[in-house]
N, C-alpha and C positions, 0 to 999 in steps of 0.2 A: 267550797267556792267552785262555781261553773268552771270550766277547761274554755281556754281562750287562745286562737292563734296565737296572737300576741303577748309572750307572759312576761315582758319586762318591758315599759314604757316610758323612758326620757322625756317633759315634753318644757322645752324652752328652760333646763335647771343651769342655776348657779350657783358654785359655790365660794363665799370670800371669809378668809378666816380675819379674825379681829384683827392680831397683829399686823400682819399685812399690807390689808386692806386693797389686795390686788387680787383678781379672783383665778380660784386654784381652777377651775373647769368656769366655762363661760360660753350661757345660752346653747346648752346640749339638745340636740332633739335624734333620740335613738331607739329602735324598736326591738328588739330579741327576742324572737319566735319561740312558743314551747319546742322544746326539746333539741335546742341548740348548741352548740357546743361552741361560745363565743369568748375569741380571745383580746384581749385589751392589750395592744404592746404600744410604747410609745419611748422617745429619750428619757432619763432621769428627772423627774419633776413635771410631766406632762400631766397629769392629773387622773392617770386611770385607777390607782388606789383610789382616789379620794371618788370618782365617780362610783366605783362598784360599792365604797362603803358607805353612800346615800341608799341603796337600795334595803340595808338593811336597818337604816337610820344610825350608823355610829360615828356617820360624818352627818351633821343636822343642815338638810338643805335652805340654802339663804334666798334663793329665789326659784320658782319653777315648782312641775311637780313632778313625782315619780312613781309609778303605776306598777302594780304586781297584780298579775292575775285579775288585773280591771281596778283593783280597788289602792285606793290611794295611799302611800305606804301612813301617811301624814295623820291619817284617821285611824290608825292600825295601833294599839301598846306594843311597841317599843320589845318590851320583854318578850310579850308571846308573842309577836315579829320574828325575834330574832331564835326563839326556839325552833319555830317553824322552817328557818333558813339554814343546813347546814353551811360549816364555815371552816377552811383547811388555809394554816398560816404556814409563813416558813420553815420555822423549828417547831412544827406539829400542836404545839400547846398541851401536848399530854400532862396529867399532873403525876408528879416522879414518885409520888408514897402511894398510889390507887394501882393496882393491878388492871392488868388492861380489860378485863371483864366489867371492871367498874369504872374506866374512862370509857368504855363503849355504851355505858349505859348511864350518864349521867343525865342526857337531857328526857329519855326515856323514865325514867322516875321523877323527872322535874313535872313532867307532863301527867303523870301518877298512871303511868300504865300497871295493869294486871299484872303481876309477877311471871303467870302465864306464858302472858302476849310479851313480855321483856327477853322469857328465856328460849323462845321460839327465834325471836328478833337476833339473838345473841351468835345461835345456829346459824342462821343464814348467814349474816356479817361474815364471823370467822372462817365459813365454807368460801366466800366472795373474796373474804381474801387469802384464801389459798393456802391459810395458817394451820398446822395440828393443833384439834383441839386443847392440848397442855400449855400452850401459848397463852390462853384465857387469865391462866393462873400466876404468870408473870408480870415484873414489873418494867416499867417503860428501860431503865440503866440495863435491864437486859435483853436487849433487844440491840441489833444495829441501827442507824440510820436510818436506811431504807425501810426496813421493818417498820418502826416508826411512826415515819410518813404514811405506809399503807393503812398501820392505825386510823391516823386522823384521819384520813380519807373515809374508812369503812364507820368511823364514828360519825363522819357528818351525815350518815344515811341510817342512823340509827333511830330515828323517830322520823321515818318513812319521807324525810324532807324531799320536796319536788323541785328546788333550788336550792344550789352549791356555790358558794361563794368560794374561789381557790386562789389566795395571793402570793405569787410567787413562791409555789408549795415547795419544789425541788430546787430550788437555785444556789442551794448550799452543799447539795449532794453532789457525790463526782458523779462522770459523765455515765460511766453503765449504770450504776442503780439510777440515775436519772431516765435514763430508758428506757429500764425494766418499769419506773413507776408510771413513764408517759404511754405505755402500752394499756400498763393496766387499769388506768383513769380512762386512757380513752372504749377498751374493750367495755370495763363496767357503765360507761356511758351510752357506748351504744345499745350495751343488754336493758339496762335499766329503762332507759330513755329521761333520763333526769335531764333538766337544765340545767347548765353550767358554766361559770361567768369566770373567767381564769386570766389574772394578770399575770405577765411575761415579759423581760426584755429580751429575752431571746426569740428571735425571727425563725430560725428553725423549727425549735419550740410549736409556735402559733399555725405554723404552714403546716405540721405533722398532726397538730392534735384539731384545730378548729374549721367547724362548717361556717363560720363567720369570724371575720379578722375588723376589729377598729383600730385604726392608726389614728393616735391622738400625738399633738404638738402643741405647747404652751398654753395649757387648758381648753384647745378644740379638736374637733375630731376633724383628721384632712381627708381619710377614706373610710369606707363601711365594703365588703364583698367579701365573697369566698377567698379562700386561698389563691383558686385558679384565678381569681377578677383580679386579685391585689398583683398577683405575680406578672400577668398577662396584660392588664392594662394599670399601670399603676399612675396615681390622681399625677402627681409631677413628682418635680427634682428630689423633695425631700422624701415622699416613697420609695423612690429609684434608688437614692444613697441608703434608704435605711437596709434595704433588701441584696443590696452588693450586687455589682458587677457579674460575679459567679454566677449567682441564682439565675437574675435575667438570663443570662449566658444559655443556662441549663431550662430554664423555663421556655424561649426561644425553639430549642431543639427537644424535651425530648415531656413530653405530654403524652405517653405513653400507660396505659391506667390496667394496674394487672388483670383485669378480664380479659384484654385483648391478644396477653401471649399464653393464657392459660392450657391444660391440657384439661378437660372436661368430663375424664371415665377413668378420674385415678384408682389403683388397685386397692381394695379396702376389702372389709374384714366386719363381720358383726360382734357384736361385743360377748354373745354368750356359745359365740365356737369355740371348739376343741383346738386344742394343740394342733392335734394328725391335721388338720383342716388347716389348719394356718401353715405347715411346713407343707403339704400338699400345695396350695394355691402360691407359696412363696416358689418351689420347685417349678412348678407350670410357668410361672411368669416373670421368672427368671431376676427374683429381686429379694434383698435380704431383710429390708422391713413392709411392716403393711400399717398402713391407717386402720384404724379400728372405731366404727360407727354405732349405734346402736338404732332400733328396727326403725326411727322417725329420719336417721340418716346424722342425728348431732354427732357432730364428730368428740370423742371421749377421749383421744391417744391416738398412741402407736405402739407396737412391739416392734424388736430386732431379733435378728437370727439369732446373735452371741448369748442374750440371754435366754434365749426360748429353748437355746442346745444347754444350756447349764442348766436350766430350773425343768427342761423335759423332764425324767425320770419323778419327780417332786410335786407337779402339779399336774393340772387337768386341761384347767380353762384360759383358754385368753388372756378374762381378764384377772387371772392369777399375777401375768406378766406385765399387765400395761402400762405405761409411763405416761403420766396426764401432763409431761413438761414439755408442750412442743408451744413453736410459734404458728404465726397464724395471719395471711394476708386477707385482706377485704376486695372483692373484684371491682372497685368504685376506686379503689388506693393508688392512690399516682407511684409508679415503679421508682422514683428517684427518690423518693423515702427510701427505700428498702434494701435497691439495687446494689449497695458496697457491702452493707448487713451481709445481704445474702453473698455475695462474690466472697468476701473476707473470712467467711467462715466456711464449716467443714461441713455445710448440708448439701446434700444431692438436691432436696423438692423442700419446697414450702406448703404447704397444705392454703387452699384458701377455702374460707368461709363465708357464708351471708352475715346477716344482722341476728339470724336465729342460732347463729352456732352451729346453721347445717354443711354439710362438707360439698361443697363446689365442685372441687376443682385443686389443680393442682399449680404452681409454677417450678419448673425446672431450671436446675443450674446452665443446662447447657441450653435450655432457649434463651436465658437470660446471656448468656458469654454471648449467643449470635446476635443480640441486639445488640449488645456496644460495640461488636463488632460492625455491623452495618449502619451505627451512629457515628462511629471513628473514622471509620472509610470508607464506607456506603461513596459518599461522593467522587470521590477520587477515583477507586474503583469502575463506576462508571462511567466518568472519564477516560481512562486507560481500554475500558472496553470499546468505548464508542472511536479510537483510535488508532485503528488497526496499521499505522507505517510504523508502529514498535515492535508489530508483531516478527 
């Protein structure tokens, strides 16, 4: 199919179930750009489950029509629809007797790929997600949670799907591995460029991960916008209450986006130097890790001193030492995502990245501590300045 602006298209749907007979979503008209990352939140019974699962027809739409990639889901089988649409539920759907090599590859032999082309397909997944290969060979009971979930994730992109259906995929997990998988949904989002249709009742959630927010109420949608549109101009009262107080609060004051406190010539490191060259460049600049890049500038890691002085005598290279476990800011990422993340824990810098994985840039703890600081008393402060009979 041609590549279309527009790759998800609402136009006048409704849906009423028999029992009922009062309609769960009613006269929707909604558009979803390729390569969106659009999130549905609304109260309990608003209708965005049921709208995201018209698009793959497992809710059968009762009036209207709904458009994928131009063509009408309605003329589309059902079956190879729904092949074609990866689909991540809340408790992952893995099946508990298949090793995870063969829930990854379910809809891929459904589709009768090449053994080949399955076991290339299989590489890549398990690299995206970040798993040792010996993971392939396990079964879903062992695995945690989290783990899991990254499963189902890296399965819905198992037969190259361009649309990812994600219904409230973490809402059972606790709040860190919640985190961890809201990173790494949104990073493989941004690397892939997959669309992605992700219902949520959490408002956090939607402001963190989507470049489009629908606010649905009593089967209508009351707003469509970014993050920043929703937070900044929100339709009325019941946006305003869904979004709390706080937010507003913090939306208000602090619209700060980490490109703009960034350091832009962080100290880094190529991936196929020598040790000597790394504790060399570490002595000169007076710091006891380095970012480690390789020649196109994608950032790969980091080393530290502590290990670089233990494993010295033992290895050669760099990246003998490397550690691929770091985090990773976007210069487009509003800081109040990030900013307690960062304060609350024990890192000095965050590394930032573009969309290619290439290294930016840096943010520092201590530019960050001077912005809340000139957000907490910045005011006041210049008051007290501008008032010189205290002095």
């Amino acid at each position: 199919m041609a590549k279309n602006t527009t790759y998800v298209e609402f136009k006048n749907v409704t849906k009423i179930y028999n029992k009922t007979k009062i309609p769960a979503v009613s006269d929707i008209n909604l558009t979803i750009p390729q390569g969106a990352f659009c999130c549905l939140i609304g109260t309990s019974g608003s209708g965005k489950t049921t709208l995201m699962r018209m698009i793959n027809r497992m809710n059968p739409i009762t009036k209207g029509s709904v458009y994928l990639n131009g063509q009408n889901v309605k003329q589309l089988n059902p079956v190879n629809l729904r092949r074609h649409i990866g689909y991540v539920i809340q408790n992952n759907g893995l099946m508990p007797h298949m090793t995870i090599k063969d829930n990854i590859t379910i809809v891929p032999k459904l589709l009768k790929w090449p053994a080949a082309k399955i076991e290339h397909k299989v590489q890549e997944l398990i690299e995206l997600a970040e798993f040792p290969e010996e993971f392939l060979n396990r079964y879903p009971a062992e695995l945690s949670g989290g783990q899991q979930q990254r499963v189902g994730v890296i399965r819905a992109l198992a037969a190259d799907q361009d649309l990812i259906l994600m219904d409230e995929p973490f809402g059972a997990l606790d709040p860190i591995t919640r985190e961890t998988l809201q990173e790494f949904v949104k990073k493989l989002q941004s690397k892939l460029g997959k669309t992605i249709i992700f219902v949520t009742h959490d408002m956090d959630e939607a402001l963190k991960l989507a470049t489009q927010i629908v606010i649905m109420h009593e089967g209508k949608i009351i707003q469509v916008g970014t993050p920043d549109d929703i937070l900044h101009h929100p339709a009325n009262k019941f946006v305003e209450d869904l979004l709390g107080e706080d937010r507003l609060e913090e939306a208000r004051h602090d619209t700060v986006k980490v490109g703009e406190i960034m350091l832009t010539n962080p100290v880094k490191i190529n991936i196929g130097a020598t040790l000597t060259e790394a504790l060399t460049l570490m002595k000169k600049r007076h710091v006891d890790t380095l970012l480690v890049t390789d020649d196109a500038q994608h950032l790969k890691g980091y080393i530290s001193v502590g290990k670089l002085d233990k494993r010295y005598r033992h290895v050669n290279s760099v990246s003998d030492i490397l550690d691929t476990n770091i985090a990773t800011l976007h210069p487009d990422s509003y800081l109040r995502d990030y900013a307690s993340k960062i304060l609350q824990g024990n890192m000095t810098y965050v590394p930032v990245v573009d969309h290619h994985q290439k290294l930016v840039g840096i943010v520092t703890r201590s530019a960050l501590v001077n912005l809340v600081y000139d957000t907490i008393w910045g005011h006041d402060t210049n008051e007290q300045e501008g008032d010189e009979s205290h002095e």
